[in-house]
C-alpha positions as CSV (number, residue, x, y, z in Angstrom):
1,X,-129.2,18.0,-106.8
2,X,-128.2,14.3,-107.3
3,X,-131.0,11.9,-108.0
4,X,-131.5,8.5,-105.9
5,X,-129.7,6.7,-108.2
6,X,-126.4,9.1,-108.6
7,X,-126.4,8.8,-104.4
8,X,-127.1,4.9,-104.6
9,X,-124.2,4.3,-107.1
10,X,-121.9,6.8,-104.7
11,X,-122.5,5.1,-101.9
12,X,-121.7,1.8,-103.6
13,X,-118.3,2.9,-104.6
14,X,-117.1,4.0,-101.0
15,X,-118.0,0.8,-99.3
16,X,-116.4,-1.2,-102.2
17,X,-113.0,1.3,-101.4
18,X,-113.6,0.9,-97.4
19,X,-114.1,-2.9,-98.5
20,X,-110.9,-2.7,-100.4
21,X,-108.7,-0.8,-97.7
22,X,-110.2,-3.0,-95.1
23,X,-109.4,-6.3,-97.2
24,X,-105.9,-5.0,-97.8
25,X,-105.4,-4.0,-94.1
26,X,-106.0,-7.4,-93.0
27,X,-104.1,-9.1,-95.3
28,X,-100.9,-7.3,-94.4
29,X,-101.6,-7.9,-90.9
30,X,-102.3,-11.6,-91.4
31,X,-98.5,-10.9,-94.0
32,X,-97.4,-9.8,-90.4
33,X,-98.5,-12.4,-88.2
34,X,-97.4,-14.7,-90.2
35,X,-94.0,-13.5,-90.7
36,X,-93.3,-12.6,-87.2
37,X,-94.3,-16.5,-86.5
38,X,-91.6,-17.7,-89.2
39,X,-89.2,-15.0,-88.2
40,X,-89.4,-15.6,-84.5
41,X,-89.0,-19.8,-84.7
42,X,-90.4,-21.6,-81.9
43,X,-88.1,-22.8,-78.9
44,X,-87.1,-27.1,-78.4
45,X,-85.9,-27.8,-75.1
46,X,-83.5,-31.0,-75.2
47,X,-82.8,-32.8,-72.0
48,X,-79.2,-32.9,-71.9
49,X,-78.1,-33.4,-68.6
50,X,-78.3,-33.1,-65.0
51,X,-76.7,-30.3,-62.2
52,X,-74.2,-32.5,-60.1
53,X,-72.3,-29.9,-58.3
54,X,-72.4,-26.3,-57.3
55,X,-69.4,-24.8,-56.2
56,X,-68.9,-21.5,-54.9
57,X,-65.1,-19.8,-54.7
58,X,-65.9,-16.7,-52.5
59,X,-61.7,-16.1,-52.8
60,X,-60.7,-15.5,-56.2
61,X,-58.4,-19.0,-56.3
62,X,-59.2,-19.8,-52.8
63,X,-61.3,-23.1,-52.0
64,X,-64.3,-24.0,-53.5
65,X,-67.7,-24.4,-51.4
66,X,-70.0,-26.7,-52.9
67,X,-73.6,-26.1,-52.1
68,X,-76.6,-28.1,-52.5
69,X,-78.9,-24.7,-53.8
70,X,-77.6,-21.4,-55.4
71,X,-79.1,-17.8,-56.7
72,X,-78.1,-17.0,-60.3
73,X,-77.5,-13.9,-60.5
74,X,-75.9,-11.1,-63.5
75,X,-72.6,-11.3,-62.3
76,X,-72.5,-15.2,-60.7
77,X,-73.6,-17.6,-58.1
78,X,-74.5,-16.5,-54.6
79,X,-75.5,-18.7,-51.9
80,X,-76.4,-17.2,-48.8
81,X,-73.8,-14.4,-47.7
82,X,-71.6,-16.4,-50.2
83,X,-70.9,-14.9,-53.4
84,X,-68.8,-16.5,-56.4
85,X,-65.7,-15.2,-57.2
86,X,-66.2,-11.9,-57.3
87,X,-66.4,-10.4,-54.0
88,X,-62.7,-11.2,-52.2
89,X,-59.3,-10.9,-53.5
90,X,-55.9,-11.3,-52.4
91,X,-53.4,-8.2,-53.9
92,X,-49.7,-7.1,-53.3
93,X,-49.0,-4.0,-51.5
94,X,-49.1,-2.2,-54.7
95,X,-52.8,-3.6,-55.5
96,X,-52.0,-6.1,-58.2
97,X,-54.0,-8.8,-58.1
98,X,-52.4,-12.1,-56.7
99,X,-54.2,-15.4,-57.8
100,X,-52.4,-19.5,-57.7
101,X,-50.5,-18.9,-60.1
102,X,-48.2,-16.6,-57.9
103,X,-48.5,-18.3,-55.1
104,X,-50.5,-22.0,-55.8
105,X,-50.9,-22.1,-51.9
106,X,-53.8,-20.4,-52.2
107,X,-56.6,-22.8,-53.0
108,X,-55.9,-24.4,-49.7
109,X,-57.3,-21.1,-48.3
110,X,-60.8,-21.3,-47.4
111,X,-62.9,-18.3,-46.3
112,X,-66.4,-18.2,-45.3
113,X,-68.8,-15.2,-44.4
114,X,-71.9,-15.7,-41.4
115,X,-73.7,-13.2,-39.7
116,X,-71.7,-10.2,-41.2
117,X,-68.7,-11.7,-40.7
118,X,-65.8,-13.2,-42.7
119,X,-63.8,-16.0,-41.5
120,X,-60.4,-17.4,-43.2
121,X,-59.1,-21.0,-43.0
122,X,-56.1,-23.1,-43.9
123,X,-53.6,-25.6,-42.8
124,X,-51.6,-25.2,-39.7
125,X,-53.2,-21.6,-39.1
126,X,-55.6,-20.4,-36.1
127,X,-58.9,-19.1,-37.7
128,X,-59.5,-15.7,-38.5
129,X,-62.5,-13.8,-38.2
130,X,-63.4,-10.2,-39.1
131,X,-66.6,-8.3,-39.6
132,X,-67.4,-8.4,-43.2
133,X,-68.4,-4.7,-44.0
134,X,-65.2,-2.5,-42.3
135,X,-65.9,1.1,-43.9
136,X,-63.2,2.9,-41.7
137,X,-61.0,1.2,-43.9
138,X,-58.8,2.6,-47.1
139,X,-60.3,1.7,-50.4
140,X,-57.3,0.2,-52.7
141,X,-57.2,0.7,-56.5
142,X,-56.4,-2.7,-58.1
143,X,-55.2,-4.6,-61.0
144,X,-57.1,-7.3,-62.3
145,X,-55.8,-8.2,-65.6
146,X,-54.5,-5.3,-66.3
147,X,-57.7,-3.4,-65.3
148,X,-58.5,-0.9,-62.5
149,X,-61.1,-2.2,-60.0
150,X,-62.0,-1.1,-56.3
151,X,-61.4,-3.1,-53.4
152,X,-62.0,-2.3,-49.6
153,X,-59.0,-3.3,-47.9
154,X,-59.7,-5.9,-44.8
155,X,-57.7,-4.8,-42.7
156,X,-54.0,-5.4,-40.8
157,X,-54.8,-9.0,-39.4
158,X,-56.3,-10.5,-42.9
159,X,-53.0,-9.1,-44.7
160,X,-50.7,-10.9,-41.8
161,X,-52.9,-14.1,-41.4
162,X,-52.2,-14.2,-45.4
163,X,-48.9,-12.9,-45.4
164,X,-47.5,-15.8,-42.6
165,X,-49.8,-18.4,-45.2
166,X,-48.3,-17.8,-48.2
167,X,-44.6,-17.7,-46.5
168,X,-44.1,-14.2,-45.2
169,X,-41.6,-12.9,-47.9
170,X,-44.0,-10.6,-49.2
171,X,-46.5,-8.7,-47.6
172,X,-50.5,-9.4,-49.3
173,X,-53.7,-7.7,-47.9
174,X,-57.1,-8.7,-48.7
175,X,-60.1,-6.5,-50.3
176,X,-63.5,-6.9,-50.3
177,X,-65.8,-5.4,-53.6
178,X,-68.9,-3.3,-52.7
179,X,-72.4,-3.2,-54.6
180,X,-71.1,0.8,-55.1
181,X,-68.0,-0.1,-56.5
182,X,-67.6,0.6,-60.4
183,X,-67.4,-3.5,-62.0
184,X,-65.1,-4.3,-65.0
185,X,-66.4,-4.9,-68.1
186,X,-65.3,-8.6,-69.7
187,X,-65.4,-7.2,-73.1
188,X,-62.7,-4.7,-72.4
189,X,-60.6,-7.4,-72.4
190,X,-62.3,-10.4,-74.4
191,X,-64.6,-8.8,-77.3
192,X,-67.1,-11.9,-77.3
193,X,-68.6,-10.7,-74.2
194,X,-71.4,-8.7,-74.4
195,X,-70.5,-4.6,-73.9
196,X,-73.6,-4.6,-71.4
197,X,-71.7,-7.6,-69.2
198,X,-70.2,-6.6,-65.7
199,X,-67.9,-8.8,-63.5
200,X,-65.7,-7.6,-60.3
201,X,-62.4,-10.5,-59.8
202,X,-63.5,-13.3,-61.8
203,X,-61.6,-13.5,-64.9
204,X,-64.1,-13.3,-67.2
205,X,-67.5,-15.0,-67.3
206,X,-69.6,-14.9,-64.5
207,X,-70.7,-18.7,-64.7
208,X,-68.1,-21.5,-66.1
209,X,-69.6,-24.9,-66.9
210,X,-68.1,-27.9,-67.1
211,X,-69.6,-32.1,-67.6
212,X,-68.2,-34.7,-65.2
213,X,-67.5,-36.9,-68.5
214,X,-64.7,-34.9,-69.8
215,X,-63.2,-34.8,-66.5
216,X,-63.3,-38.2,-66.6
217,X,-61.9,-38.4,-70.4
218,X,-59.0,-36.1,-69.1
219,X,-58.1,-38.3,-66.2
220,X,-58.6,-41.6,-69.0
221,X,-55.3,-39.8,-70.7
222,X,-53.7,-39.3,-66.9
223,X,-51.2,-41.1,-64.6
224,X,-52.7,-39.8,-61.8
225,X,-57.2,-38.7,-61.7
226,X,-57.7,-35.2,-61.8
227,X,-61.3,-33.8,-59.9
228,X,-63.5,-31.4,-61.1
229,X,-62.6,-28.8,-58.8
230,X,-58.8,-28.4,-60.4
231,X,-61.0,-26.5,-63.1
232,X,-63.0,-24.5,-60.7
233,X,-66.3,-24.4,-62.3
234,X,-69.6,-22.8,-60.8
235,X,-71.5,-25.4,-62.5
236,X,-70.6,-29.2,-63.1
237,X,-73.3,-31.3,-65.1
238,X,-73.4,-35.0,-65.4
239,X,-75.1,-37.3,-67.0
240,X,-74.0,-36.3,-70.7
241,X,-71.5,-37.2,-73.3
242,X,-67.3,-35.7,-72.7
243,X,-67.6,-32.4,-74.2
244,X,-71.1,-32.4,-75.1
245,X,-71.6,-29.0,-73.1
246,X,-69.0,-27.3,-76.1
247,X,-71.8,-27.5,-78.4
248,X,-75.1,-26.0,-76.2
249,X,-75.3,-22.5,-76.9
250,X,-78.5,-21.9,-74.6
251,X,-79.0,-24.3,-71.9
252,X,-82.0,-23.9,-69.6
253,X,-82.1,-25.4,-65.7
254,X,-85.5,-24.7,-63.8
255,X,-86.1,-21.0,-64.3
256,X,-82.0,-20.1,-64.8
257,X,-81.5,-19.3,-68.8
258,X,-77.6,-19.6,-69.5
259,X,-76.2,-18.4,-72.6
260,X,-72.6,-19.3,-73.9
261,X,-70.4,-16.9,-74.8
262,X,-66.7,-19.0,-75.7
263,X,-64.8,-22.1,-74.4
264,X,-62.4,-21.3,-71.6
265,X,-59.1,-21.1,-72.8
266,X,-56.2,-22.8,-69.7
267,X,-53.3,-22.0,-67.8
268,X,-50.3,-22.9,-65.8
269,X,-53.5,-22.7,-62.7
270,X,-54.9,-26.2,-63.7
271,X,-51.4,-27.7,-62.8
272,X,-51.9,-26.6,-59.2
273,X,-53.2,-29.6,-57.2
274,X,-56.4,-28.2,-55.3
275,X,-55.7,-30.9,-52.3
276,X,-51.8,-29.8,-51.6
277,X,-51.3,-26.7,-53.5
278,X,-48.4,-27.7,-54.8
279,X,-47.7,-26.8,-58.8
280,X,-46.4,-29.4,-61.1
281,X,-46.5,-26.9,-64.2
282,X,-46.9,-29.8,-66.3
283,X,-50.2,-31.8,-66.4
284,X,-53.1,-31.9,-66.9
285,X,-52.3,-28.8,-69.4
286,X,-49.6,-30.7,-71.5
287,X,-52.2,-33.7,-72.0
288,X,-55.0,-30.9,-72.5
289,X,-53.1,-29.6,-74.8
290,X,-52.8,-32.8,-76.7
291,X,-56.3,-32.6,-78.0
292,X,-58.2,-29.9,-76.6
293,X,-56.4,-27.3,-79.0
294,X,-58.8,-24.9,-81.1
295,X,-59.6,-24.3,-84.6
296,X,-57.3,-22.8,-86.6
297,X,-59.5,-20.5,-87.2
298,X,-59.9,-19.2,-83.7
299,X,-55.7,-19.2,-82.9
300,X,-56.6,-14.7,-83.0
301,X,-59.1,-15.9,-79.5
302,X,-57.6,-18.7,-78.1
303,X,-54.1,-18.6,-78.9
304,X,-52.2,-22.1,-77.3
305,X,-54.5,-22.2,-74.6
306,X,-56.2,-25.7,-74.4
307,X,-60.4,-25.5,-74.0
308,X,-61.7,-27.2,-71.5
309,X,-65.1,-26.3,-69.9
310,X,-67.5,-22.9,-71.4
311,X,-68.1,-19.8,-70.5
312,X,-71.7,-18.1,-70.0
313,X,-73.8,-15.1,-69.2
314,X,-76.5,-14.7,-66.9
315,X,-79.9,-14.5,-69.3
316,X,-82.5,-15.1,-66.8
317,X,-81.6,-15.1,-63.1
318,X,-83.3,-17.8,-60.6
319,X,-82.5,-20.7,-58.3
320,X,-80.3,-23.6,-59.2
321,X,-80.7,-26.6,-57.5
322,X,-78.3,-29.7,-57.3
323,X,-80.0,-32.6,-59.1
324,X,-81.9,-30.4,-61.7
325,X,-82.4,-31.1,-65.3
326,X,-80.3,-29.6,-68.1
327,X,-81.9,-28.5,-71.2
328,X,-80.2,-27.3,-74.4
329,X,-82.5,-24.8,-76.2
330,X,-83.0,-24.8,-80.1
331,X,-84.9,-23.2,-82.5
């Protein structure tokens, strides 16, 4: 048997271990704490702007719609039964994807969707309307940038209204993606994208952002002003510095969290004036190219193509509201 003081100098030792092991447990956990509040660097938010425009192209390079509010959602701007740029599409016969630069007459061509239906617009042509959601009709395999999407074709009098548009030579229909419909993935084609990222017409991104000030410094360098909506952005912000929106790589507006993937890289499609439809194939692109070219170090991404305006995901949906405050987010 032990004695009282072999069971007093026992119990001593234990609660000097337990004292140990509970000293050392909370010293890594306070190790932790601490860490994970170095690691994990607290957020600034920057004023850096204001929301000026919000434009909605429902036609992939038909007109743009500006709206005063708009849902941002994963795969773009929607504003009422409007969605951005990834819901109507003009193709060939075939089901290759037709866009301005093929036939620049298109961003004269305005269509609109109310009450379930779908209504087409453009010089010297009666109105067209035709119920949105048509599923009698074929669904077409097309060819957006070399990549197989679903469209629902829109039937005969869409593809003739277009057809006697764009000058009759050729016949063109019209499609229509569906929620069900399988989207393409941007990274397919453009490896900064996310592999998680889904889009249905546009040609990459699902938002494209662009300041009012380097629209102006572009049409500084012009004979002739170029507007915003040559460059068909979802988002134009003003109030900020020409090309101060290259260098935000998370930008914050009300509840909407934007994230920046790459500049976006132009084509022969900015030379198409957005008022006649009539392409120049010269400027602004030759002046763009002037001094909007890239590194050298990124030739591999953006080849010849001048940058003007940037490119972004979706990383917290919301409203956007015209007038809203821009905030660049730091850490």
């Amino acid at each position: 048997k032990m004695d009282l003081k072999e069971l007093a100098a026992n119990a001593l030792a234990q609660n000097k271990k337990a004292a140990l092991l509970v000293g050392a447990a909370g010293a890594a956990l306070l190790g932790f704490g601490l860490g994970y509040k170095y690691m994990r660097k607290p957020e600034k938010a920057v004023r850096v702007g204001v929301v000026s425009q919000i434009l909605i192209h429902p036609l992939k390079s038909g007109k743009a719609v500006p709206v005063s509010v708009a849902e941002c959602q994963k795969m773009g701007l929607k504003a009422g039964e409007l969605e951005d740029r990834r819901h109507w599409l003009v193709v060939t016969e075939e089901g290759n994807m037709v866009t301005a630069r093929q036939e620049p007459r298109l961003v004269l061509v305005s269509l609109s969707c109310q009450g379930g239906y779908a209504t087409l617009n453009g010089p010297d042509m009666e109105e067209l309307k035709f119920p949105v959601k048509q599923p009698e009709n074929h669904i077409l395999d097309c060819r957006v940038f070399s990549k197989d999407i679903q469209g629902r074709d829109c039937g005969d009098k869409a593809s003739h209204w277009l057809t006697t548009f764009l000058g009759g030579e050729k016949t063109f229909r019209l499609v229509h993606y569906e929620p069900h419909m399988k989207p393409r993935r941007p990274a397919e084609s453009e490896p900064l994208f996310p592999q998680f990222e889904k889009v249905a017409y546009p040609d990459y991104g699902p938002i494209m952002l662009l300041s009012e000030a380097s629209v102006k410094d572009l049409s500084s360098k012009l004979d002739q002003e170029v507007t915003t909506e040559r460059f068909r952005p979802s988002i134009v912000i003003g109030d900020c510095e020409p090309f101060d929106e290259d260098s935000w790589e998370e930008i914050q507006i009300g509840s909407v969290r934007l994230q920046r993937v790459m500049s976006c890289g132009r084509c022969i499609l900015t030379t198409v004036d957005p008022e006649t439809g009539v392409m120049s194939r010269k400027e602004p692109l030759e002046t763009l190219k002037s001094y909007r070219l890239c590194k050298p170090s990124e030739k591999h991404i953006y080849k010849k193509a001048p940058l003007f305006g940037q490119l972004h995901t979706v990383k917290k949906t919301g409203v956007l509201h015209v007038g809203e405050e821009v905030y660049k987010i730091t850490r």
